[in-house]
Backbone bond lengths (Angstrom), bond angles and torsions (degrees), N, CA, C in turn:
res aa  C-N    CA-C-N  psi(-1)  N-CA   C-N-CA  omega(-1)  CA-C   N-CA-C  phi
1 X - - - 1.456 - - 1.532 109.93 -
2 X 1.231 101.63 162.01 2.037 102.85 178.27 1.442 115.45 -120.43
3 X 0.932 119.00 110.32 1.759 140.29 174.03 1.401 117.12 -125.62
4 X 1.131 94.68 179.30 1.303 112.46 168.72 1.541 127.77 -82.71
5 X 1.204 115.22 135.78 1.410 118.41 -170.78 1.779 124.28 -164.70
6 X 1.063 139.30 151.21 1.566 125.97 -156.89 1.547 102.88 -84.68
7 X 1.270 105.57 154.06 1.501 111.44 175.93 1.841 103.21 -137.99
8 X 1.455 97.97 129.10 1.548 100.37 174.73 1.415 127.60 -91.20
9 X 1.646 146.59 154.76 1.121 139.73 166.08 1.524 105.54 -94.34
10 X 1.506 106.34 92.90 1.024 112.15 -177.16 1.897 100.21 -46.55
11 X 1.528 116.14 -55.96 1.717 107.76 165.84 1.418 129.34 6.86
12 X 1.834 92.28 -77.65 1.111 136.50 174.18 1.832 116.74 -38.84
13 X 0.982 94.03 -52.65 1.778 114.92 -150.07 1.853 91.59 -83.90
14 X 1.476 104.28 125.44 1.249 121.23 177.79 1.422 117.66 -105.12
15 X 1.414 103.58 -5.72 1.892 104.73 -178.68 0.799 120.55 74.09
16 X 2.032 118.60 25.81 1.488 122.32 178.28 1.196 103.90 -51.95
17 X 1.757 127.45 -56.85 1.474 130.43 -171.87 1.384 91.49 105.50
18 X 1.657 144.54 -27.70 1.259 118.77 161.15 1.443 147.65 7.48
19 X 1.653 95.57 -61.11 1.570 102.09 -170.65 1.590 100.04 -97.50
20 X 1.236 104.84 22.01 1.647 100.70 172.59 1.702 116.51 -58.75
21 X 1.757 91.69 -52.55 1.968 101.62 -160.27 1.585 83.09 -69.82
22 X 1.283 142.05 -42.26 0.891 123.80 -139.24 1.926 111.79 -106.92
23 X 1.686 108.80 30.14 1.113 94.34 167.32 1.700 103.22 -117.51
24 X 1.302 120.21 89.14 1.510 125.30 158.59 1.086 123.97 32.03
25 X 1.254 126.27 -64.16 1.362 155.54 -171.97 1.715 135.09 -93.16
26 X 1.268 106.32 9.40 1.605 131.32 -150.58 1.686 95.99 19.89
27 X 1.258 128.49 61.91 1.201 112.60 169.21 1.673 112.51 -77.50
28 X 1.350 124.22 -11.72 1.056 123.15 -165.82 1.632 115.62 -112.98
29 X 1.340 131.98 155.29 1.497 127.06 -169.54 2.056 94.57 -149.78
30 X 1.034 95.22 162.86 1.438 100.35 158.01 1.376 113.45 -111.94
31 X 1.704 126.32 119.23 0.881 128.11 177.86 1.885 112.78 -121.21
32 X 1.142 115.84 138.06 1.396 129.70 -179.39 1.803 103.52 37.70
33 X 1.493 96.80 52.44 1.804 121.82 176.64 1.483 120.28 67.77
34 X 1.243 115.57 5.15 1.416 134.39 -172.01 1.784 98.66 -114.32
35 X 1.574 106.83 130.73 2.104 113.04 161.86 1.695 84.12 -69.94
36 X 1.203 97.80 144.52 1.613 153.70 168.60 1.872 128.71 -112.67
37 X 0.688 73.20 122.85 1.657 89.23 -164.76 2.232 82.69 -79.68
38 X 0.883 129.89 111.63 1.394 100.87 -165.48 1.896 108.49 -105.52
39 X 1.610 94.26 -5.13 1.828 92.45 170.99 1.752 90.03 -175.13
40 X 1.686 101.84 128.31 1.453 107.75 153.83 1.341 122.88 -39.82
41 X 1.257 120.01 -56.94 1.708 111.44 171.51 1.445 124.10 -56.90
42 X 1.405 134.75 16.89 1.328 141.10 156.53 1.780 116.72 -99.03
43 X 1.277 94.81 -20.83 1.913 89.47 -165.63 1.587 105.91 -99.76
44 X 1.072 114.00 104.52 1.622 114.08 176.59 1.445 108.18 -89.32
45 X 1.706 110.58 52.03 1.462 122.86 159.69 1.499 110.80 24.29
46 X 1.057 123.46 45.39 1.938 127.51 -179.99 1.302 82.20 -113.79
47 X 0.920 151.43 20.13 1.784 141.80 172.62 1.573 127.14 32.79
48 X 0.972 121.75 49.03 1.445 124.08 -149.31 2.133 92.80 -102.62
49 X 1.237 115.34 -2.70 1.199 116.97 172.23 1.618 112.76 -97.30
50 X 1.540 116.11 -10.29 1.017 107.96 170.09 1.430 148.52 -53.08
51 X 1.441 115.66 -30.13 0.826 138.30 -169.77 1.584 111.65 -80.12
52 X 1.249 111.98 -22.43 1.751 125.50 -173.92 1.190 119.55 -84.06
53 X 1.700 118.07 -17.79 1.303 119.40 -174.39 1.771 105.63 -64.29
54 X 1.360 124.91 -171.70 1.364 106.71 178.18 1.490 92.88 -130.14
55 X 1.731 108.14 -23.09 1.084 116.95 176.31 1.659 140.68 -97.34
56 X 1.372 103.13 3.61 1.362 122.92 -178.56 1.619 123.91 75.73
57 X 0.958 80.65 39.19 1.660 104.11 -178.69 1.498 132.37 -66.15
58 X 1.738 105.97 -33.84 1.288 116.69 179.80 1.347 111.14 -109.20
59 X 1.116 119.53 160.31 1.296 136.62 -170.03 1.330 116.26 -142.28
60 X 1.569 117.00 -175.80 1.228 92.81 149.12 1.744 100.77 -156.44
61 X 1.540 127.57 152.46 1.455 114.43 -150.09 1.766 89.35 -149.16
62 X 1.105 99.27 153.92 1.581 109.67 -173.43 1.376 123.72 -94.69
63 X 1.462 146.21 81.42 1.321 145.87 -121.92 1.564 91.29 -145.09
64 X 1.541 108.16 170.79 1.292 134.02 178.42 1.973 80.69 -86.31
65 X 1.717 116.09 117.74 1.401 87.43 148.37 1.915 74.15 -165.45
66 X 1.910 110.64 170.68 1.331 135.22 161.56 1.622 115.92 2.29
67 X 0.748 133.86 159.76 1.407 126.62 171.43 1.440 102.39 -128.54
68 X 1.357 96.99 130.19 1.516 105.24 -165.37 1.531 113.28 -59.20
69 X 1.499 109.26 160.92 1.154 113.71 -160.35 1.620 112.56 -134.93
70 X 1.425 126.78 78.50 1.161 125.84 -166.10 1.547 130.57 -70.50
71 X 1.427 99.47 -22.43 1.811 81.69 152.71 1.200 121.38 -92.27
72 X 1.157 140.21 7.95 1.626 128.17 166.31 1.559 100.00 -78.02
73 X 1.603 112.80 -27.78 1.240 105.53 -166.64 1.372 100.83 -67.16
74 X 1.363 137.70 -44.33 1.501 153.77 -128.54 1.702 90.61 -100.78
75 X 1.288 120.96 -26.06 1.454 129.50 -167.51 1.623 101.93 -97.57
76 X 1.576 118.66 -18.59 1.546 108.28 162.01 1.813 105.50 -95.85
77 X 1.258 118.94 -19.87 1.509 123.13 -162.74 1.752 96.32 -73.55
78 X 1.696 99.19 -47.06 2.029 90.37 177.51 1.443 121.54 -55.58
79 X 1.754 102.00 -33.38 1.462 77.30 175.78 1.671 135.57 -91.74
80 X 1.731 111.25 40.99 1.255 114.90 -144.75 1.981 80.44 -127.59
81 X 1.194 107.94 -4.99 1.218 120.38 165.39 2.272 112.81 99.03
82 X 1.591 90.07 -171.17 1.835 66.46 -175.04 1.744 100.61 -77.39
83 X 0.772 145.33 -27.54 1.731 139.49 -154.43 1.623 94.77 -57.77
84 X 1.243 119.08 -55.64 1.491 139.38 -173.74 1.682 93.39 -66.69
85 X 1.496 131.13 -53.07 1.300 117.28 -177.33 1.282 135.10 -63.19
86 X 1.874 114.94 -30.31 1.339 146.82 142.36 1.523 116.43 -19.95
87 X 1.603 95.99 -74.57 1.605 116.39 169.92 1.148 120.84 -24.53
88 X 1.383 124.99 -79.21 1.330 169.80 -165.03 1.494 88.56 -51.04
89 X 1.444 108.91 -80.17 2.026 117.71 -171.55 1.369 102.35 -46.19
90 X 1.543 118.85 -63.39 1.555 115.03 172.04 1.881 117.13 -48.25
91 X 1.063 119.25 -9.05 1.631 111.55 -171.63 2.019 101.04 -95.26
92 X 1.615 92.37 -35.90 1.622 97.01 172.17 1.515 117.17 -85.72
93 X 1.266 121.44 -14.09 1.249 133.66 162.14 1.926 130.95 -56.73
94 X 1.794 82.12 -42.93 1.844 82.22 -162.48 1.805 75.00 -104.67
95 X 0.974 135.17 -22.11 1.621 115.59 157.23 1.774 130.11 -69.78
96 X 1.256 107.23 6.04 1.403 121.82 173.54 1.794 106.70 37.75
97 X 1.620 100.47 50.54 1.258 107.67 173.96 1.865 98.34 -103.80
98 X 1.036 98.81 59.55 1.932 113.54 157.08 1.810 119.06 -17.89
99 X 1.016 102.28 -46.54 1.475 105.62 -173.00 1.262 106.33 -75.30
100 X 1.488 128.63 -45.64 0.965 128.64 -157.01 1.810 96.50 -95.82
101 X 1.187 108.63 -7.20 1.549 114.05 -175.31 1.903 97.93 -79.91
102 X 0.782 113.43 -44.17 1.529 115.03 -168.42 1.482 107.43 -84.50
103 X 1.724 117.07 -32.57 1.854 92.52 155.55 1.125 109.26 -74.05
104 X 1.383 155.03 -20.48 1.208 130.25 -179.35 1.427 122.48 -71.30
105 X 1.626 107.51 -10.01 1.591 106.74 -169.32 1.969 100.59 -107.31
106 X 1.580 93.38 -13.72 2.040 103.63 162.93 1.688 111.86 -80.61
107 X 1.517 128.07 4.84 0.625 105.40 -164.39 1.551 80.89 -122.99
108 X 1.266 135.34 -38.15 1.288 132.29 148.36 1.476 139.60 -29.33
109 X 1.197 100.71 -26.50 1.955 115.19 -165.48 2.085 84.74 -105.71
110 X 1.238 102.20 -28.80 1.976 103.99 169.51 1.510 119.42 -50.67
111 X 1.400 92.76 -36.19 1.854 112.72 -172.98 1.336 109.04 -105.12
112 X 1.181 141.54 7.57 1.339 138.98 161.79 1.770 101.25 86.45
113 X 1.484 120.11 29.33 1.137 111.95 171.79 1.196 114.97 -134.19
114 X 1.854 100.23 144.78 1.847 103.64 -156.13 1.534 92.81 -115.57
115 X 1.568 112.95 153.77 1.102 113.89 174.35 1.897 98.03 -126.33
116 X 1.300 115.35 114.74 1.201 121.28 134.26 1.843 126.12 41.68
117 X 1.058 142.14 63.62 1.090 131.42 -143.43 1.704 101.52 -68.12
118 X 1.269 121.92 -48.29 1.338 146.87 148.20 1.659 117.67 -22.18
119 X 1.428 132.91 -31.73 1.415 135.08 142.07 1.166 114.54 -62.26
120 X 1.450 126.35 -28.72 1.192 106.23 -175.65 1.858 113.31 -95.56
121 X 0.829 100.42 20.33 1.814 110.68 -164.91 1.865 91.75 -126.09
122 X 1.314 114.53 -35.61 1.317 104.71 -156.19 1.736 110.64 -86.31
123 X 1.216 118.48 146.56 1.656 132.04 -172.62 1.666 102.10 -76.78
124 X 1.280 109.25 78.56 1.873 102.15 174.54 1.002 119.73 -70.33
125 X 1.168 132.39 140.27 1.574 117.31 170.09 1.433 114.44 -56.82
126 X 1.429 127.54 147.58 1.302 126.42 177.27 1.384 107.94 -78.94
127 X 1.787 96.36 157.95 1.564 107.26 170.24 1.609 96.60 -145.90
128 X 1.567 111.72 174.27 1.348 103.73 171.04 1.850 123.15 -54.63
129 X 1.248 97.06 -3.22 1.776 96.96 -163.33 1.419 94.27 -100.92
130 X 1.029 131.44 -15.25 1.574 141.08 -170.49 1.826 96.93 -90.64
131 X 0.894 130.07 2.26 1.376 106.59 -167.50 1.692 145.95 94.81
132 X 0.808 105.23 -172.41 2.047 68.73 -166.39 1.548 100.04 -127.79
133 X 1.528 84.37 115.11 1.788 106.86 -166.79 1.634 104.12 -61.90
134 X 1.468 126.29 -5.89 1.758 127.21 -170.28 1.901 91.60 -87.45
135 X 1.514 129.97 8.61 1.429 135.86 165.90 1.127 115.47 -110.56
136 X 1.384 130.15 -12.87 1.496 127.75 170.83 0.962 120.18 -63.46
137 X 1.294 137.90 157.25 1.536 141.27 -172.54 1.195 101.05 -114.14
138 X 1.418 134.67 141.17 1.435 138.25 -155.57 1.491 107.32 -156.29
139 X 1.091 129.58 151.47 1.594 136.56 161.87 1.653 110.95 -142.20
140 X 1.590 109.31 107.67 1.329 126.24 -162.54 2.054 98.89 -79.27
141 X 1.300 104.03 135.51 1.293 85.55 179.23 1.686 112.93 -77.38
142 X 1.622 105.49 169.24 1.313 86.32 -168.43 1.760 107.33 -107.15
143 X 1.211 123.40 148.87 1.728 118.77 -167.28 1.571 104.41 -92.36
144 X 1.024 128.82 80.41 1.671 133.58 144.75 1.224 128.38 -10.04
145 X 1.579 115.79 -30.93 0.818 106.45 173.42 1.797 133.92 -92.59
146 X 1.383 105.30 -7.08 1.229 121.50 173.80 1.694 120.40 -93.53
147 X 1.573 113.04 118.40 1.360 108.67 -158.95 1.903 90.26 -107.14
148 X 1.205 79.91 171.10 2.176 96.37 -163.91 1.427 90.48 -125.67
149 X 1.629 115.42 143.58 1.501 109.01 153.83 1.373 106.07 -70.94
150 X 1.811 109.71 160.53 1.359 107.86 171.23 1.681 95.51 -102.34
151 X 1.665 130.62 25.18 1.558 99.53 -154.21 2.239 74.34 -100.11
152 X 1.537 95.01 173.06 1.259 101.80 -173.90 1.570 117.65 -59.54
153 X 0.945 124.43 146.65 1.403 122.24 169.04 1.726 103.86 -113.65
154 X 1.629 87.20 155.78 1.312 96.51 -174.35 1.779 121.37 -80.88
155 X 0.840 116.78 159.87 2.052 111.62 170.38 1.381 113.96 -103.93
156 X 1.064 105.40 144.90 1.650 97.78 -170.81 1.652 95.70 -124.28
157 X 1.940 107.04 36.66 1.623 100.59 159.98 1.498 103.50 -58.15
158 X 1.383 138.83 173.43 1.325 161.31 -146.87 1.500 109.39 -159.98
159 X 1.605 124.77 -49.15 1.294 140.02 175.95 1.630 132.17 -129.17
160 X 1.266 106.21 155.35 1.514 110.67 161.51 1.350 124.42 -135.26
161 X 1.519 131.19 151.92 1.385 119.00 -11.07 1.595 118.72 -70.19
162 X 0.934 112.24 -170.08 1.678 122.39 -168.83 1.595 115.12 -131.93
163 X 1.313 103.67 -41.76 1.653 113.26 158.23 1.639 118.16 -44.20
164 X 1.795 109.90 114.62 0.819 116.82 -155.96 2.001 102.90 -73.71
165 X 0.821 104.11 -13.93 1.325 103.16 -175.03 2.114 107.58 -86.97
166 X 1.247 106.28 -9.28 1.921 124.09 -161.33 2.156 65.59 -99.96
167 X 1.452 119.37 -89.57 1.574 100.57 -140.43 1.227 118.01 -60.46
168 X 1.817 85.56 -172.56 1.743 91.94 -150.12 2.002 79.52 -120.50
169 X 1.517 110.01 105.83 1.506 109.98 160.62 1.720 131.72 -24.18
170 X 1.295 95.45 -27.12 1.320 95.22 -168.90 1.950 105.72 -115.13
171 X 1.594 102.72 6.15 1.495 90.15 159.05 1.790 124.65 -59.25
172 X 1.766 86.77 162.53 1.781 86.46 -169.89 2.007 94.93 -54.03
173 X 0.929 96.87 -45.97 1.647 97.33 -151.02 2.001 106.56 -59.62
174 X 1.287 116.30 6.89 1.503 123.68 146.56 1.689 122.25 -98.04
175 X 0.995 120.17 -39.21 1.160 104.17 169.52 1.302 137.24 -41.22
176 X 1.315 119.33 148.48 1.372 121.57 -149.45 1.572 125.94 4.49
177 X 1.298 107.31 31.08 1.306 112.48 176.36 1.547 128.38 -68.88
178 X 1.092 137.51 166.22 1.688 137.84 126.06 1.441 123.42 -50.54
179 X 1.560 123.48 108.50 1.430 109.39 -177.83 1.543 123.42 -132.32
180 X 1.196 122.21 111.82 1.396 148.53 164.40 1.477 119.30 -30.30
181 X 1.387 110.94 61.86 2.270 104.31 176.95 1.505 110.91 -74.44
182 X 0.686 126.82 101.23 1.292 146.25 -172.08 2.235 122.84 -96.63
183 X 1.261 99.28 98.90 1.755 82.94 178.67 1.470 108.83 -52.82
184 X 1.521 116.99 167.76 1.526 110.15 179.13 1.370 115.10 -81.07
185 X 1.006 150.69 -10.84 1.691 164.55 178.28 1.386 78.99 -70.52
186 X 1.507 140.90 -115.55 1.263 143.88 -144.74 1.482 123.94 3.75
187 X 1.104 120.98 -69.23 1.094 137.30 173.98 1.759 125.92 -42.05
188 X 1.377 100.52 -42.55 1.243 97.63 166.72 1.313 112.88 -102.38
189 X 1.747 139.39 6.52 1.055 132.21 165.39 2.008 106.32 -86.51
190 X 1.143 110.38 -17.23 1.813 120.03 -163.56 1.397 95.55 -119.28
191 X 1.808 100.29 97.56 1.524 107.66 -177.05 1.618 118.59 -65.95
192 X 1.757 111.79 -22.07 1.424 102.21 175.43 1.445 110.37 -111.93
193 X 1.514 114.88 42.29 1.438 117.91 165.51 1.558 129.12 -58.92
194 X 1.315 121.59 -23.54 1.893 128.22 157.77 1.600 87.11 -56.39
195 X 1.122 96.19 -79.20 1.948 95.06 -142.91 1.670 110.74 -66.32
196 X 1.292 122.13 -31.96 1.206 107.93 -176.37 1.982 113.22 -99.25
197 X 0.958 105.67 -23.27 1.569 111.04 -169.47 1.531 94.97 -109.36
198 X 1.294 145.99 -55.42 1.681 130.43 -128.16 1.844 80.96 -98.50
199 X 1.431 122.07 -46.52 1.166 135.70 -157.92 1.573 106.61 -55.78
200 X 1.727 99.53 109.71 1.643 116.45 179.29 1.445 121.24 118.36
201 X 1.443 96.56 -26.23 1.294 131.47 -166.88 1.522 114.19 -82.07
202 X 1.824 126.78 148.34 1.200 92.12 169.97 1.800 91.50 -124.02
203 X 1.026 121.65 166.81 1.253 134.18 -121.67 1.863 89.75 -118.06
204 X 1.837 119.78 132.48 1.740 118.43 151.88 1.626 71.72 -133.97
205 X 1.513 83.38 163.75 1.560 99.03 174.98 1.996 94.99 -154.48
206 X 1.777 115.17 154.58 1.169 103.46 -171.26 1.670 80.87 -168.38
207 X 1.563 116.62 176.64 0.806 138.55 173.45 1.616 133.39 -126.53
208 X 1.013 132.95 86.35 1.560 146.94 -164.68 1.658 120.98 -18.76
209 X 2.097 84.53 -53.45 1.264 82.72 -169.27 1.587 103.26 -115.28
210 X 1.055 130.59 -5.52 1.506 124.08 -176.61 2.004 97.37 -100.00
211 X 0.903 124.50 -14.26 1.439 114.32 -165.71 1.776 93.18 -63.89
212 X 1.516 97.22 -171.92 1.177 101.41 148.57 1.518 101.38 -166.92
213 X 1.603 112.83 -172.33 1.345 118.35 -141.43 1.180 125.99 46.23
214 X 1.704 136.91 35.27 1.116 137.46 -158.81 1.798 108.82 -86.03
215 X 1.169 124.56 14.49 1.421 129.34 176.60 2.462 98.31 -77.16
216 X 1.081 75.90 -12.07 1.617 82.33 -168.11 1.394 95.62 -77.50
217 X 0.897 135.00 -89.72 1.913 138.49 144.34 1.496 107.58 37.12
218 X 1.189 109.22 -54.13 2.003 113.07 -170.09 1.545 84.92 -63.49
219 X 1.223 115.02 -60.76 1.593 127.54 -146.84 1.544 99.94 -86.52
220 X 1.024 124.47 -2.94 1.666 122.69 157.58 1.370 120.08 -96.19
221 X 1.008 135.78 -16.95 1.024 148.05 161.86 1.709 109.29 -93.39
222 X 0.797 154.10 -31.25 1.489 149.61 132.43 1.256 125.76 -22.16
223 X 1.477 98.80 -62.06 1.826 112.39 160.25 1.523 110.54 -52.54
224 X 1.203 120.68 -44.31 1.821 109.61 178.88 1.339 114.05 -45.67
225 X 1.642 109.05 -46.79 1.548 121.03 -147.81 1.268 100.05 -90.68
226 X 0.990 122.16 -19.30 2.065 126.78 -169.28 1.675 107.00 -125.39
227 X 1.372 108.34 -28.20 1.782 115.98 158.50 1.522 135.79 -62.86
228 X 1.300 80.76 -82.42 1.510 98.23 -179.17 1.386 105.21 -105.38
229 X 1.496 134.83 33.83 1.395 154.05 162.44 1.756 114.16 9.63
230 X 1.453 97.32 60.79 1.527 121.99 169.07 1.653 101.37 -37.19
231 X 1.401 98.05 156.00 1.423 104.52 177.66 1.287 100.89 -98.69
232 X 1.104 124.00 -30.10 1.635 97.61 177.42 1.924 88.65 -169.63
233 X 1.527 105.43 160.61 1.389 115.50 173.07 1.428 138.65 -123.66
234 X 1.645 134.61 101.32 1.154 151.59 -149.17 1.679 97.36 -86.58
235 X 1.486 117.60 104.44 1.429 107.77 164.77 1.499 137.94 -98.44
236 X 1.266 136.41 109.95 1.060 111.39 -149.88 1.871 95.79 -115.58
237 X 1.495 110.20 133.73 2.274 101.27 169.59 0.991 81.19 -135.58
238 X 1.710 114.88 179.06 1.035 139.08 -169.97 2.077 107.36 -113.67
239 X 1.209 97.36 148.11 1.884 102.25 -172.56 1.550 110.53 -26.29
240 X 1.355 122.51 -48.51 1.621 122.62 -161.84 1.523 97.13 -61.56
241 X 1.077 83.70 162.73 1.738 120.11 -160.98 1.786 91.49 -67.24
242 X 0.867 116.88 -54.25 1.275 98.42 -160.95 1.548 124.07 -96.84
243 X 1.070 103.78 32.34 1.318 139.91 -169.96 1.364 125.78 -75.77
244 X 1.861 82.43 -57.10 1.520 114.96 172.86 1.619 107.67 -74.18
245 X 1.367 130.89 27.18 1.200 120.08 160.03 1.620 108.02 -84.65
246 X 1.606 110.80 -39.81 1.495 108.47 171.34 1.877 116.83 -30.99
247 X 1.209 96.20 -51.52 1.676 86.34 174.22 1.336 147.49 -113.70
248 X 1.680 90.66 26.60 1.876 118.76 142.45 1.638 110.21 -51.08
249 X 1.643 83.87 -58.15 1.990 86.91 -158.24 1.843 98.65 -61.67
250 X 1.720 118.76 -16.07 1.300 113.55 -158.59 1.929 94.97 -76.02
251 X 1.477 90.03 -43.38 1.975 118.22 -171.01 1.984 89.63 -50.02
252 X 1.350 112.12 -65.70 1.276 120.88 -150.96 1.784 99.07 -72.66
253 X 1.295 126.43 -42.32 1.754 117.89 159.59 1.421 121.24 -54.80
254 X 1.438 118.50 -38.84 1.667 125.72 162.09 1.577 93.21 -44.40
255 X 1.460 118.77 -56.42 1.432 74.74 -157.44 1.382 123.09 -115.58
256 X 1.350 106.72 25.49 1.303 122.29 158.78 1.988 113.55 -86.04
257 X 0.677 99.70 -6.10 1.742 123.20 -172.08 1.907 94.95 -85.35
258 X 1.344 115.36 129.24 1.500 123.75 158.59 1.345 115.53 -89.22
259 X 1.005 120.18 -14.62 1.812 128.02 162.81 1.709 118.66 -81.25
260 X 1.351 110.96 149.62 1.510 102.75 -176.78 1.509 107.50 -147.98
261 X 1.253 115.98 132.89 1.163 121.53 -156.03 1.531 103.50 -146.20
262 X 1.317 110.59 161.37 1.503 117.36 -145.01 2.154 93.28 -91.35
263 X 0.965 117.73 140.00 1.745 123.47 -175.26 1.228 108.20 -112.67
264 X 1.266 105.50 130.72 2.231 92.94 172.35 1.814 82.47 -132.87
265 X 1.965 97.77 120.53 1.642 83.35 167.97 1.502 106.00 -113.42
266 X 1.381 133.98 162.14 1.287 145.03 171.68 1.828 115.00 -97.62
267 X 1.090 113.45 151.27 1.532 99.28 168.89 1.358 80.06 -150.40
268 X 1.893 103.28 124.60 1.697 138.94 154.03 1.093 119.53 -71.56
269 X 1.374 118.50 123.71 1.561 130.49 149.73 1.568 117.63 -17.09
270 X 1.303 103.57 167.76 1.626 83.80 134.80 1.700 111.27 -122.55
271 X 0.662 114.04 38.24 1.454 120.10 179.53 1.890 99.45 -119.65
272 X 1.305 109.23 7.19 1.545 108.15 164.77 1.750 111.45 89.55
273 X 1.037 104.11 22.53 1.836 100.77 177.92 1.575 98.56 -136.95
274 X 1.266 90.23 155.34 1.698 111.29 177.19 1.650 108.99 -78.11
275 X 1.297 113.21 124.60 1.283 114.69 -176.26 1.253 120.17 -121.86
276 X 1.294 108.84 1.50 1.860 125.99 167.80 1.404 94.85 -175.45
277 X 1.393 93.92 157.22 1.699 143.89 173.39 0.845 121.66 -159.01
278 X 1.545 109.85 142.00 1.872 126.09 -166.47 1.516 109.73 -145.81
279 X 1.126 139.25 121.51 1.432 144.45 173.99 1.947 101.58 -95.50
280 X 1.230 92.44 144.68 1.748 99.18 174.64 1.537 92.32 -158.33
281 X 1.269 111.96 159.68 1.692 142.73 -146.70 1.630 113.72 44.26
């Protein structure tokens, strides 16, 4: 059958072991210093290891392969103990993959082990081991008490296109510029993203985990820094885990790059506020 499922750059892949804890399913191993995908019937292609690489390694690509198989998975996950079994329920949980949630808990009640009815009802805070909170469904309350003008505001885009995969590194409007990489969520989660962040700036924007062909990404952003020799680079993703692949590919062109230039990255809520910033060079 053909689905979706992760694919590694072996290239890429340094054998940190990173995305080990964090693929649900132990679908992954390090073998002869390289992660290993070690059987299609473990990876239920939800990408939830993506986000851990440092180097942009994982992906995920739509192929003829196995169709996953969730009680074999659930029959290596028990014996990995409860922390790993916990994991796992929360990863099919906050992905509201239902079907596959109820063999994992028939395959549990098989072995004489109960889980908690109350974990499965209760709102945990997310972590990378929980699953990837950028699939949860949410309704932010709304604050009444804070009023908005309705008169127009201005945009302080500068260029087009903006899709990081559409520009061309070596347009005028990068050169020696200031430039704004931006995941695509940001913008509409960061209500004063024109005026305080985009403004001066000229603008790529991309997406970590839904793009694809993202091996291009290192080498477009490489070309800025050693091409069209930007003055400096503003990164902005949003909290979820896999988010932070955007600034693997930024980490992994730094350092393929002989030029060095000063980085300020941001990381957004999703509730629309800045919740870290970091400057490097």
């Amino acid at each position: 059958m053909k689905r979706k499922i992760i694919k590694i750059d072996l290239k890429k892949c340094t054998g940190c072991g990173k995305c080990i804890p964090n693929c649900p399913e132990g679908a992954l191993q390090i073998i002869d210093g390289k992660a290993r995908l070690i059987s299609d019937l473990f990876c239920d292609g939800l990408g939830a290891c993506i986000g851990s690489c440092p180097f942009g390694a994982i992906a995920i690509e739509e192929r003829e392969a196995q169709k996953y198989d969730e009680k074999r998975v659930m029959k290596n996950i028990v014996k990995q103990g409860p922390n790993t079994i916990k994991a796992h329920l929360a990863h099919l949980r906050d992905h509201r993959e239902t079907k596959y949630l109820k063999i994992a808990l028939d395959v549990l009640k098989s072995k004489g082990i109960k889980i908690p009815k109350s974990f499965m009802e209760k709102k945990e805070p997310f972590s990378v081991h929980q699953g990837c909170p950028g699939l949860k469904a949410m309704q932010f309350k709304s604050d009444e008490a804070k009023s908005f003008s309705t008169e127009e505001q201005p945009s302080s885009l500068r260029q087009w296109p903006v899709q990081l995969h559409l520009v061309s590194p070596l347009a005028s409007y990068f050169q020696g510029k200031d430039v704004l990489l931006s995941a695509d969520c940001v913008a509409y989660a960061l209500g004063n993203f024109h005026a305080k962040y985009l403004k001066g700036k000229s603008l790529a924007i991309a997406c970590p985990k839904l793009d694809t062909n993202k091996e291009v990404y290192v080498e477009k952003i490489k070309a800025l820094v050693e091409q069209a020799k930007i003055n400096s680079l503003t990164v902005m993703i949003m909290e979820v885990p896999c988010c932070s692949g955007l600034l693997s590919f930024v980490h992994q062109a730094l350092m393929d790059a002989k030029r060095r230039i000063p980085i300020k990255t941001f990381i957004v809520g999703i509730q629309g506020n800045v919740i870290a910033e970091k400057e490097e060079g």
